[in-house]
SEMI-826121 format. One record per residue (C-alpha): residue in three letters; x, y, z. Coordinates in steps of 0.05 Angstrom, whole numbers, padded with zeros to 5 digits, always signed. Each point is the difference from the previous one (the first is absolute). Layout:
<panus>
{ALA, {X, Y, Z}}
...
</panus>
This chain:
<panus>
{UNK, {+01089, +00636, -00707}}
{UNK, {-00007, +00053, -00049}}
{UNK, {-00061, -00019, -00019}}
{UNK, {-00023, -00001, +00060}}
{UNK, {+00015, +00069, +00019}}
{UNK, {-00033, +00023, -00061}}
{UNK, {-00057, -00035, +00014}}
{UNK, {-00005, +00033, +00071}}
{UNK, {+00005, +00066, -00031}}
{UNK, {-00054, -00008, -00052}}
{UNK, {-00043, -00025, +00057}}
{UNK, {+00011, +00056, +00037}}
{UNK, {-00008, +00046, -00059}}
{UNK, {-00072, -00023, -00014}}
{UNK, {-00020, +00000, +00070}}
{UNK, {+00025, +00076, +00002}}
{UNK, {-00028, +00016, -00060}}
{UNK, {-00073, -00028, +00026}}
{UNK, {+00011, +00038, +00067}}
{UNK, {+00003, +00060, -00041}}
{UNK, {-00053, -00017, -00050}}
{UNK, {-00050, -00005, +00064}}
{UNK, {+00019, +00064, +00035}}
{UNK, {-00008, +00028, -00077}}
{UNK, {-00074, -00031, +00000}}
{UNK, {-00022, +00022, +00070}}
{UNK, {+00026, +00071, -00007}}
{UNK, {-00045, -00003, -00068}}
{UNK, {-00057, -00030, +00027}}
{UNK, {+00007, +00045, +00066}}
{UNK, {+00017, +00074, -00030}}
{UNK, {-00066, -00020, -00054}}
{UNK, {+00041, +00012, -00063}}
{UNK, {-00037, -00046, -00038}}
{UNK, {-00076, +00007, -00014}}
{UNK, {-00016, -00063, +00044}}
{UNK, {-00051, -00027, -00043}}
{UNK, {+00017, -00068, +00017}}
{UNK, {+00025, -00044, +00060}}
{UNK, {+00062, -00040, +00008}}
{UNK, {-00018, -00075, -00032}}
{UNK, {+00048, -00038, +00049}}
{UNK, {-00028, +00042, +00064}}
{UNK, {-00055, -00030, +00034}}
{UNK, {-00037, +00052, +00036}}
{UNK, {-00074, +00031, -00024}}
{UNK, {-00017, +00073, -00017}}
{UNK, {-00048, +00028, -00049}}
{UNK, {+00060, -00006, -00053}}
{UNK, {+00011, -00071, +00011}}
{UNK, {-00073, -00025, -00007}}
{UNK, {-00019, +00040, -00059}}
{UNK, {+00064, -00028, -00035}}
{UNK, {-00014, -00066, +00020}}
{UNK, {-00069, +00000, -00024}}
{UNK, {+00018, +00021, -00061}}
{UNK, {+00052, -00052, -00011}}
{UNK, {-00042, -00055, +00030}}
{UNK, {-00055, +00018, -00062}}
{UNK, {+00062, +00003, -00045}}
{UNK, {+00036, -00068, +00024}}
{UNK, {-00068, -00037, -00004}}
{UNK, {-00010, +00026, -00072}}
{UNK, {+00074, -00029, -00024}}
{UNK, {+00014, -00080, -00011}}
{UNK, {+00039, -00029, +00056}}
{UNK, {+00074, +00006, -00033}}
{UNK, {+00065, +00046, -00007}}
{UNK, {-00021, +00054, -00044}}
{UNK, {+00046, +00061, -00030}}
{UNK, {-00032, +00063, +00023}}
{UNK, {+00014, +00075, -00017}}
{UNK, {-00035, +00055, +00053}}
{UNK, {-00008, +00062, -00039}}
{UNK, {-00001, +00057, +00056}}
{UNK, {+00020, -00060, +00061}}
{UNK, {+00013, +00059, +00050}}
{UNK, {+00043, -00037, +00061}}
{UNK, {-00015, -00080, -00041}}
{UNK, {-00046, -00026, +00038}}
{UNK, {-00035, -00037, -00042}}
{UNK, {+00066, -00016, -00044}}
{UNK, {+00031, -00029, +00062}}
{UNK, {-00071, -00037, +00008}}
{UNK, {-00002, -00034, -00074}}
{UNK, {+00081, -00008, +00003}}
{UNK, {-00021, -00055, +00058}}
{UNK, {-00034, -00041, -00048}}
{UNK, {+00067, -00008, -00028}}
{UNK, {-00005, +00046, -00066}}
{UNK, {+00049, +00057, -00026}}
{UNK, {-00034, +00065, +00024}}
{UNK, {+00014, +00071, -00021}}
{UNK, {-00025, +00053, +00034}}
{UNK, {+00003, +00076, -00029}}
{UNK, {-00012, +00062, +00037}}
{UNK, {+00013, +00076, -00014}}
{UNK, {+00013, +00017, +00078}}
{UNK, {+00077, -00010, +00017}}
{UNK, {-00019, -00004, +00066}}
{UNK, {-00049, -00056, -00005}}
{UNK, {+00050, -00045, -00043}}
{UNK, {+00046, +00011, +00044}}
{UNK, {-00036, -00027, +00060}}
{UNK, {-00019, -00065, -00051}}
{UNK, {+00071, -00014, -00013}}
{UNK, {+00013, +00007, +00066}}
{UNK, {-00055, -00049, +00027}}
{UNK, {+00027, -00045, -00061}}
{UNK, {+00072, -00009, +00029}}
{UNK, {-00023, +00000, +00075}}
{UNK, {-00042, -00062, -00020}}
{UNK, {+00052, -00027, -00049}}
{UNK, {-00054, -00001, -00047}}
{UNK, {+00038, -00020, -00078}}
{UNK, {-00056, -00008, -00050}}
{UNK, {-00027, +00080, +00004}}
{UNK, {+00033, +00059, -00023}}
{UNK, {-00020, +00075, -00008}}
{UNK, {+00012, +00059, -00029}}
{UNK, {-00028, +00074, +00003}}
{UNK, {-00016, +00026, -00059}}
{UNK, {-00047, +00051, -00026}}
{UNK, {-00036, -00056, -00046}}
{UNK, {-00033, +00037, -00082}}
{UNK, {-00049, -00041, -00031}}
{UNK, {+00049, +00001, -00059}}
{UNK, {+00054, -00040, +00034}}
{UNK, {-00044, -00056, +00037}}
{UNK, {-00018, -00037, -00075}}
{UNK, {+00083, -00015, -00004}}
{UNK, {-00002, -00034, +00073}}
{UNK, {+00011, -00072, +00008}}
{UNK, {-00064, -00040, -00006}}
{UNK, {-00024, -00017, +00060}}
{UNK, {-00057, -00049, +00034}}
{UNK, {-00037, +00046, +00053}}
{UNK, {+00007, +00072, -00002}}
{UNK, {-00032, +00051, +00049}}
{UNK, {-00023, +00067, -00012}}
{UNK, {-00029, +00017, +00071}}
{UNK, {-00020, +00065, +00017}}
{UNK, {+00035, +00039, -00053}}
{UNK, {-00049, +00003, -00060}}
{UNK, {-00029, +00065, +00030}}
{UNK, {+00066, +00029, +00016}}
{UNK, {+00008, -00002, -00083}}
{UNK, {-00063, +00032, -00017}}
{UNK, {+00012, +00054, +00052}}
{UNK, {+00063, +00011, -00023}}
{UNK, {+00001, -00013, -00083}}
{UNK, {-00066, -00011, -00018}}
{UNK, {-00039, -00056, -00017}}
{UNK, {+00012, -00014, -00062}}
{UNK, {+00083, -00002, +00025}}
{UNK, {-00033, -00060, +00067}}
{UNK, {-00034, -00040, -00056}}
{UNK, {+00060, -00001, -00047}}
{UNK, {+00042, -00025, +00068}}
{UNK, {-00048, -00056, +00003}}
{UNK, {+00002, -00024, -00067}}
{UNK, {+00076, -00007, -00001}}
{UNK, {-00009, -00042, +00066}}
{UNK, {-00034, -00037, -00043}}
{UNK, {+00052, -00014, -00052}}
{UNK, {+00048, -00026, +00062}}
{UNK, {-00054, -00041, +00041}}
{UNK, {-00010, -00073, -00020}}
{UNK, {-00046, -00019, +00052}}
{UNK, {-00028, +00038, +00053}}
{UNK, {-00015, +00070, +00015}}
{UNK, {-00018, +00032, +00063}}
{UNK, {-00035, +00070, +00006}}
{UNK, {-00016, +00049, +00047}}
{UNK, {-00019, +00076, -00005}}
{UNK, {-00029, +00057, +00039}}
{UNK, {-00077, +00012, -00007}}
{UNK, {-00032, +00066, -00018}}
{UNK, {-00043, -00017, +00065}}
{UNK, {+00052, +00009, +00054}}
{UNK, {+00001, +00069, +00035}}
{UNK, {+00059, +00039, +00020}}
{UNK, {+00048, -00011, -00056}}
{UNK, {+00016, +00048, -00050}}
{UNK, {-00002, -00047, -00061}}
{UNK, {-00074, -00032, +00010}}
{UNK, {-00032, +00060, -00044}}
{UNK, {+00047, -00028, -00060}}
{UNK, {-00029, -00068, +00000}}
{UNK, {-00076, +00011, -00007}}
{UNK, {+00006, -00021, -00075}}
{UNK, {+00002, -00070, +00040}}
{UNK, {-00075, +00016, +00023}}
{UNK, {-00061, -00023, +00007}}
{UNK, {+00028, -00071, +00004}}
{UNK, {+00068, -00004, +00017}}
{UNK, {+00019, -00074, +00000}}
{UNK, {-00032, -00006, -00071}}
{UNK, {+00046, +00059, -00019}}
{UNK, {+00059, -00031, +00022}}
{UNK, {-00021, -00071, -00037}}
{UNK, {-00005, +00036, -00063}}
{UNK, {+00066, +00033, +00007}}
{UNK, {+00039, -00063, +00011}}
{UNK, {-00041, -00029, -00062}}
{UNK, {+00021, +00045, -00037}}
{UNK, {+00070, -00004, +00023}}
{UNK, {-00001, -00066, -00031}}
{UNK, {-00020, -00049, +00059}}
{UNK, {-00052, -00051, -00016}}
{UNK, {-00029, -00022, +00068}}
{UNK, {-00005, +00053, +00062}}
{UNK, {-00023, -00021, +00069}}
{UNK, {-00015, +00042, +00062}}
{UNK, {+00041, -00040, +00056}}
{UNK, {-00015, +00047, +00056}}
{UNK, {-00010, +00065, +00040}}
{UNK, {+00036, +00031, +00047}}
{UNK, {+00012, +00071, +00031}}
{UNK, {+00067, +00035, -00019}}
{UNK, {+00048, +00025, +00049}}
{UNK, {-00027, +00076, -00013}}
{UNK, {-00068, -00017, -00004}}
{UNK, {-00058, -00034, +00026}}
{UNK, {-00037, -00002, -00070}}
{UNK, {+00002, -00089, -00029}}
{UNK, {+00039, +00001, -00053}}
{UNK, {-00013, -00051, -00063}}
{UNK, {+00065, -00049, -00004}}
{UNK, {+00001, -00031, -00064}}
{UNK, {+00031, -00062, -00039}}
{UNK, {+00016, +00010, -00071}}
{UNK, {+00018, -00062, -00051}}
{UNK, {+00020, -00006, -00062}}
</panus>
């Protein structure tokens, strides 16, 4: 009988506790306190977000082998494309220095009951990522030009060589382009120039990866300029 009661309450505990955790997410998603970069994975509905996003991971999906993977998304903003690998039945980790955005993921994670992804906002230094946990996939989408802008390039190139050190498989990159307009960090990148993809090749070479492959372009959510999506073995 006991047990019973108990049990009740717990149910009713978790189904309050999700009640909550969806008012939390619309009020989020509705007052625009994130950056809104990406979509909701487990919504189906179509706006610019949602096909660039899934573009992007269709070219990174088709580029993986067909089994559970551990993944770590370095900058994952609200997880999409954590939540997306995590499917495949991997342990995902997803890393993001907006409070707001990993809020919303861990949010979306226990609205979905989703058990194999996890995140955590932290301000990620290129010194800390080589004492990680090694991991199969790792992302670094959209975030490489945020580190030149902001330390330098020798500082973004040292960040990708310690992703090295804790990537046994596959790496997936992304940057901004010195070719989009509007954005205040395109002038920074021109040492990319005159041929950016070969630029980018020869940085992940010598970051230590021995194969690199162009898997697609695609427009970024800011931007209308194709950016170069790349996959880096070792």
């Amino acid at each position: 009988m006991m047990n019973n009661l108990i049990g009740y309450i717990n149910a009713a505990i978790n189904r309050c506790t999700i009640i909550l955790l969806k008012i939390r997410y619309f009020l989020q998603i509705k007052l625009r306190l994130t950056k809104m970069y990406q979509p909701n994975p487990f919504d189906d509905y179509s706006d610019y977000n949602t096909r660039v996003c899934r573009e992007r991971f269709s070219f990174i999906d088709k580029s993986l082998p067909n089994k559970p993977l551990s993944c770590l998304d370095i900058g994952c903003n609200e997880g999409y494309f954590v939540f997306k690998l995590a499917k495949r039945g991997g342990f995902c980790v997803g890393i993001d220095s907006g409070r707001n955005e990993i809020m919303v993921a861990n949010s979306i994670k226990a609205i979905n009951n989703v058990d194999n992804a996890v995140f955590s906002n932290l301000h990620l230094k290129a010194d800390d990522v080589k004492n990680y946990p090694v991991f199969e996939v790792i992302l670094f989408l959209s975030v490489f030009h945020h580190l030149v802008k902001n330390n330098g390039l020798d500082y973004a190139k040292l960040f990708v060589k310690n992703i090295f050190l804790i990537n046994s498989k596959y790496f997936i990159f992304e940057t901004g382009q010195p070719n989009e307009e509007g954005v205040s960090w395109a002038s920074k990148l021109n040492f990319m120039l005159p041929d950016i993809d070969n630029w980018i090749k020869n940085m992940l070479i010598e970051s230590g990866y021995k194969k690199i492959t162009l898997i697609g372009k695609n427009k970024s959510i800011r931007s209308t300029t194709q950016r170069s999506l790349f996959l880096a073995e070792k």
